[in-house]
C-alpha positions as CSV (number, residue, x, y, z in Angstrom):
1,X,-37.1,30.2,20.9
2,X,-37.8,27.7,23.3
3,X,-40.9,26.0,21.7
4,X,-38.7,25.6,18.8
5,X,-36.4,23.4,20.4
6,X,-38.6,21.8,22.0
7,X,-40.1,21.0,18.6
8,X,-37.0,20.1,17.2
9,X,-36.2,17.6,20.5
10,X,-39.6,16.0,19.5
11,X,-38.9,15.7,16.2
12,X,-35.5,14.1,16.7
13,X,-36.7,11.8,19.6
14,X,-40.1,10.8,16.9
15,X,-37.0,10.3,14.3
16,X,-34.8,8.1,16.9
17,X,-37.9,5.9,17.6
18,X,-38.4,5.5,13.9
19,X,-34.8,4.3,13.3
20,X,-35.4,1.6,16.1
21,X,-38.7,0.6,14.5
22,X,-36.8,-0.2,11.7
23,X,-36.6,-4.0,10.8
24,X,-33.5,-5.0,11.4
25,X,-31.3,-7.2,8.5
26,X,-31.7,-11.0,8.8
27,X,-30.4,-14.2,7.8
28,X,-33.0,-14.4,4.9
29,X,-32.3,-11.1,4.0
30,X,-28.4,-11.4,3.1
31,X,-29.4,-15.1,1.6
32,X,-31.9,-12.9,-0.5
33,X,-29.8,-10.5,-1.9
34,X,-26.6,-13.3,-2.4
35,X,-29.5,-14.9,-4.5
36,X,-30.4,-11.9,-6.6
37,X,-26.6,-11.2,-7.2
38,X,-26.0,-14.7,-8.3
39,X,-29.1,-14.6,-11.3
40,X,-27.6,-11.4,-12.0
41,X,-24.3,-12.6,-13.3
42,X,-26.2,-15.7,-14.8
43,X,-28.5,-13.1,-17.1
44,X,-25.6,-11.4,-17.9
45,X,-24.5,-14.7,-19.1
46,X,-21.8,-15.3,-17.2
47,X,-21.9,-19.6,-16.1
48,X,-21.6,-20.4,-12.6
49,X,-21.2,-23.6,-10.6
50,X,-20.9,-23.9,-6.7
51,X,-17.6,-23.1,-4.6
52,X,-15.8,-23.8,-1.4
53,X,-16.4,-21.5,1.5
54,X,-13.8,-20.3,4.8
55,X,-14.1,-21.7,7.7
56,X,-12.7,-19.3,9.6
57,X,-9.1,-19.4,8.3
58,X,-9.6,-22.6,6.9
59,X,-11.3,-24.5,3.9
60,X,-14.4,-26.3,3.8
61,X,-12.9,-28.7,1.7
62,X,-11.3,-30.1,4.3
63,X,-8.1,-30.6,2.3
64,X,-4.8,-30.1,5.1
65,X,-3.4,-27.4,3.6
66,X,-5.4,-26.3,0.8
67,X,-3.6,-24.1,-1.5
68,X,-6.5,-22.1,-2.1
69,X,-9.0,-22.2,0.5
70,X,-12.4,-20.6,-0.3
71,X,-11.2,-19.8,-3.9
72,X,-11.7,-23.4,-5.4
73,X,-14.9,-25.5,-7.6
74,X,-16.4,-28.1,-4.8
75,X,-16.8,-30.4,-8.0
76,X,-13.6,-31.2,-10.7
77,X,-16.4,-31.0,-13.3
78,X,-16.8,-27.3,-12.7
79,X,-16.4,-26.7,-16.7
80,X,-19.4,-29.0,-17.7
81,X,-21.3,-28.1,-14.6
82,X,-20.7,-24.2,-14.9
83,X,-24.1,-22.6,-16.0
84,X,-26.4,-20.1,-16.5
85,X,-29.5,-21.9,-15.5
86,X,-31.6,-20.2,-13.1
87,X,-33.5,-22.7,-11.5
88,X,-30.6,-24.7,-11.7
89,X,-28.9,-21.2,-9.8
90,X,-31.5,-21.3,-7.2
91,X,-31.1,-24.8,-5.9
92,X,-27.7,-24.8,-5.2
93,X,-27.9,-21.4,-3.8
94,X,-30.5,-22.7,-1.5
95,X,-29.3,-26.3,-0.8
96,X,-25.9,-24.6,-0.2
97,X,-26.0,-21.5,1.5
98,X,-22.8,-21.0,2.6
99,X,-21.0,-21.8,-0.6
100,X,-19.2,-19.2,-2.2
101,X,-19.9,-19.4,-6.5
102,X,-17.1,-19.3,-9.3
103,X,-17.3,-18.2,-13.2
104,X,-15.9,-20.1,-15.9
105,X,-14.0,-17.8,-18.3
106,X,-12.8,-18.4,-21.6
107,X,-16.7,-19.5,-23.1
108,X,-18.3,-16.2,-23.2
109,X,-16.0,-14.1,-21.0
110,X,-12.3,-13.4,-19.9
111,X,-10.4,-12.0,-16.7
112,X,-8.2,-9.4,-16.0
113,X,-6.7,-10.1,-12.7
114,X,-4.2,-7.6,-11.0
115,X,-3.3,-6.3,-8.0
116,X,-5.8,-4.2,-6.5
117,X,-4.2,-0.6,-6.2
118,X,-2.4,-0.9,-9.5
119,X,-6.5,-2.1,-10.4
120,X,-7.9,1.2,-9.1
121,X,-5.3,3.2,-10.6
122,X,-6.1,1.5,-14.0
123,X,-9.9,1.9,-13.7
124,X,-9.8,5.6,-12.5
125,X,-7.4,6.2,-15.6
126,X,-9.7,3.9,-17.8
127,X,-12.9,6.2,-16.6
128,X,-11.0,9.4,-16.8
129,X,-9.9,8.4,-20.7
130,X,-14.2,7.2,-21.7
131,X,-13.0,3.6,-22.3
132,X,-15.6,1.5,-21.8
133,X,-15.0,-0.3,-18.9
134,X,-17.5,-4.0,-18.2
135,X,-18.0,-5.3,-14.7
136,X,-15.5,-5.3,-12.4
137,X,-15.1,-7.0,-9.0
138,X,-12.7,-6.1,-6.0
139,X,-11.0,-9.0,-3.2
140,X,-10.2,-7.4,-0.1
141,X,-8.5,-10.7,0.5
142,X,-6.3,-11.2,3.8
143,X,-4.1,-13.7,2.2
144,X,-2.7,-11.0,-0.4
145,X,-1.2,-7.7,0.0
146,X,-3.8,-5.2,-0.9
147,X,-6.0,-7.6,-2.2
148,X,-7.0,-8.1,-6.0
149,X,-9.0,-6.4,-9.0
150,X,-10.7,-8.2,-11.4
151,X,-12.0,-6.7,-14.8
152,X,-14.4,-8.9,-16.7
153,X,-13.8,-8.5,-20.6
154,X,-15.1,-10.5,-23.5
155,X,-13.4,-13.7,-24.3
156,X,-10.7,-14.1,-26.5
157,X,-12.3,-16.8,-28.3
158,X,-10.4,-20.1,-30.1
159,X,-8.1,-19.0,-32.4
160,X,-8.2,-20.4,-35.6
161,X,-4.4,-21.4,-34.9
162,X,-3.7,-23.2,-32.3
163,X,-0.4,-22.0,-32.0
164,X,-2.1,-18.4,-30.8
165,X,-3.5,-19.9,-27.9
166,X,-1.7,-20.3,-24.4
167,X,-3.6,-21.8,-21.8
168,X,-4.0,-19.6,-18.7
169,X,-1.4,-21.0,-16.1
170,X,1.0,-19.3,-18.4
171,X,0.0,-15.8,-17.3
172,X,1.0,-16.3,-13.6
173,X,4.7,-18.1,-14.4
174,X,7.4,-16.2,-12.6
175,X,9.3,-15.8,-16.4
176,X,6.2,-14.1,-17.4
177,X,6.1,-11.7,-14.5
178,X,9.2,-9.4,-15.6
179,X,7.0,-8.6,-18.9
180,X,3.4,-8.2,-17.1
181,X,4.4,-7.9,-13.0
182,X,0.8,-8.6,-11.5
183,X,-1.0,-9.3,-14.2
184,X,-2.8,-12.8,-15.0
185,X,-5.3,-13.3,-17.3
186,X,-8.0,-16.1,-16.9
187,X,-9.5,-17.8,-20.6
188,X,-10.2,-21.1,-21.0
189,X,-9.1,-23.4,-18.4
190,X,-9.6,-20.6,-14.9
191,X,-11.9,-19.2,-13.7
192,X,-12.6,-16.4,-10.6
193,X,-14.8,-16.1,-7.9
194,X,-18.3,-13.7,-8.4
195,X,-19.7,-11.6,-6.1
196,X,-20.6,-12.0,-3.2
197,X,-17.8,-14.5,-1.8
198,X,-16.0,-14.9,1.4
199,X,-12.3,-15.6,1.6
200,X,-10.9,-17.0,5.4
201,X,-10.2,-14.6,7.7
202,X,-11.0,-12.8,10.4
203,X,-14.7,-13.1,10.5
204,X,-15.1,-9.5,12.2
205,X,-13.2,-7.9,8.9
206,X,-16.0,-10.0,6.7
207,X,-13.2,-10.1,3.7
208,X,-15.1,-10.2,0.8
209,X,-14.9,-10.2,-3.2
210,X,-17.7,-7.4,-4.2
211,X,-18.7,-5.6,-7.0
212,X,-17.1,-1.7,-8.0
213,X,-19.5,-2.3,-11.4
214,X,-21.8,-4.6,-11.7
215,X,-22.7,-7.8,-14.8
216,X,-25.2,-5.1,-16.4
217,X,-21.7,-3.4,-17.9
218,X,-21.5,-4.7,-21.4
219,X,-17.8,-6.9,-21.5
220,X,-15.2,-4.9,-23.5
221,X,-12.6,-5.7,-25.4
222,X,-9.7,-7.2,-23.4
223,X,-7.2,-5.6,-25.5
224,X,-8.8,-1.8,-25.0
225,X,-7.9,-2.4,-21.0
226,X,-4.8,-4.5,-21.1
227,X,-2.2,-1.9,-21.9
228,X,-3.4,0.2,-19.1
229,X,-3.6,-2.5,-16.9
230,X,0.5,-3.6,-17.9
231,X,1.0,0.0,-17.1
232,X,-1.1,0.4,-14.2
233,X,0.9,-3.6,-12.8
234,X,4.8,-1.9,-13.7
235,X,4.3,0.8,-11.7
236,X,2.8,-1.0,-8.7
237,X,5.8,-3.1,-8.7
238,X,8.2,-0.4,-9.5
239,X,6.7,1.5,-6.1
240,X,6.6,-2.1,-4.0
241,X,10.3,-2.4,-5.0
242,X,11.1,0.8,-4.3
243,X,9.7,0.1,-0.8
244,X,12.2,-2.7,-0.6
245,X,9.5,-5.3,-1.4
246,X,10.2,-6.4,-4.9
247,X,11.0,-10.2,-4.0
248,X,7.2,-10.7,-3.1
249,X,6.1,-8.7,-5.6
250,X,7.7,-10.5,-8.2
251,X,6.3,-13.7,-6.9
252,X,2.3,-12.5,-5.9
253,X,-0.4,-14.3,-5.6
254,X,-2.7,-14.4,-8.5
255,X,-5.8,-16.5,-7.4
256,X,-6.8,-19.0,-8.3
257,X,-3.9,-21.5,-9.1
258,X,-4.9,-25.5,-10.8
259,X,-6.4,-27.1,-8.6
């Protein structure tokens, strides 16, 4: 009995001194992987161009009170600069490291932005039902209440009538919140942050936007998610009001606004 504790000891002291030969994560490694994630969404097509970054609570951009630190294009041009380039990729991502990156939607791919436990209420529903379901990023963002879910869906396209199309802004309007609390959906004209971003904050929370299912997920139809997602948005604010909380939730941030 005793020699086989004493074996087991030496195994767990041999396994102990293993763990601590491990190499520990560096710098290089987390600009590796931020790398990797970044040509991931560019093979999935998905265009990208460079974005602002916290510093600590604040912007990089260096704007007194930015309205949406961290969550903004560095460059106005974003829509002619967004691409899918990878060398292109590679060069910012190395010349900036700290920058987070954004996506333009509404040329190969739309947004479904909501609120992220009305988001995870949708998806587990969506799942459940064998919808197909694309990528789909969550913000554990300290500047909103529960943070955000975003569900990547095949654009919408131009409609051949103009009159059919509504530019973007028009989704996060407070007369538009009654009929779709939460919701906002970015086309042509927004775009969203990708994986991996930082948002200010406390640095020891690391608040981040990550993926829950990654660019390999072919995009979906917007329409076969948005009325679960409506649903998914009512009954989050129908719960927040009940919790005597429906003036903010009638009014919540849906990132990010015109810059």
């Amino acid at each position: 009995m005793g020699d086989g504790i004493d074996r087991y000891r030496g195994t767990e002291s041999k396994l102990a001194q293993w763990l601590r030969r491990r190499p520990k994560r560096t710098a290089a490694d987390d600009e590796n992987d931020r790398e990797k994630l970044l040509l991931a969404v560019a093979a999935a097509g998905l265009p990208l161009a460079p974005a602002a970054y916290p510093v600590g609570y604040s912007c990089s951009c260096e704007r007194i009170g930015c309205p949406t630190p961290a969550r903004h294009p560095v460059s106005f041009a974003w829509q002619t600069q967004s691409t899918t380039d990878r060398a292109q990729i590679e060069r910012w991502a190395r010349n900036e490291p700290e920058a987070n990156f954004i996506t333009a939607t509404g040329m190969v791919h739309d947004v479904l932005d909501v609120p992220l436990a009305a988001g995870r209420a949708a998806l587990e529903r969506l799942l459940a039902e064998g919808v197909e379901v694309g990528p789909v990023a969550e913000s554990a963002d300290v500047d909103t209440v529960g943070g955000r879910m975003l569900f990547f869906t095949a654009t919408r396209g131009t409609p051949e009538d103009e009159d059919e199309w509504w530019p973007c802004e028009l989704d996060c309007h407070p007369e538009t919140m009654d009929e779709h609390p939460g919701l906002r959906w970015h086309c042509r004209g927004s775009y969203v942050l990708v994986p991996p971003a930082r948002l200010p904050g406390d640095e020891s929370a690391h608040p981040v936007v990550a993926w829950l299912r990654g660019p390999e997920h072919p995009l979906p139809d917007p329409l076969n998610l948005l009325e679960t997602l409506q649903d998914a948005c009512a009954r989050h604010a129908a719960a927040r009001e009940a919790e005597g909380d429906g003036e903010h939730t009638a009014h919540e941030i849906a990132w990010p606004l015109t810059r």
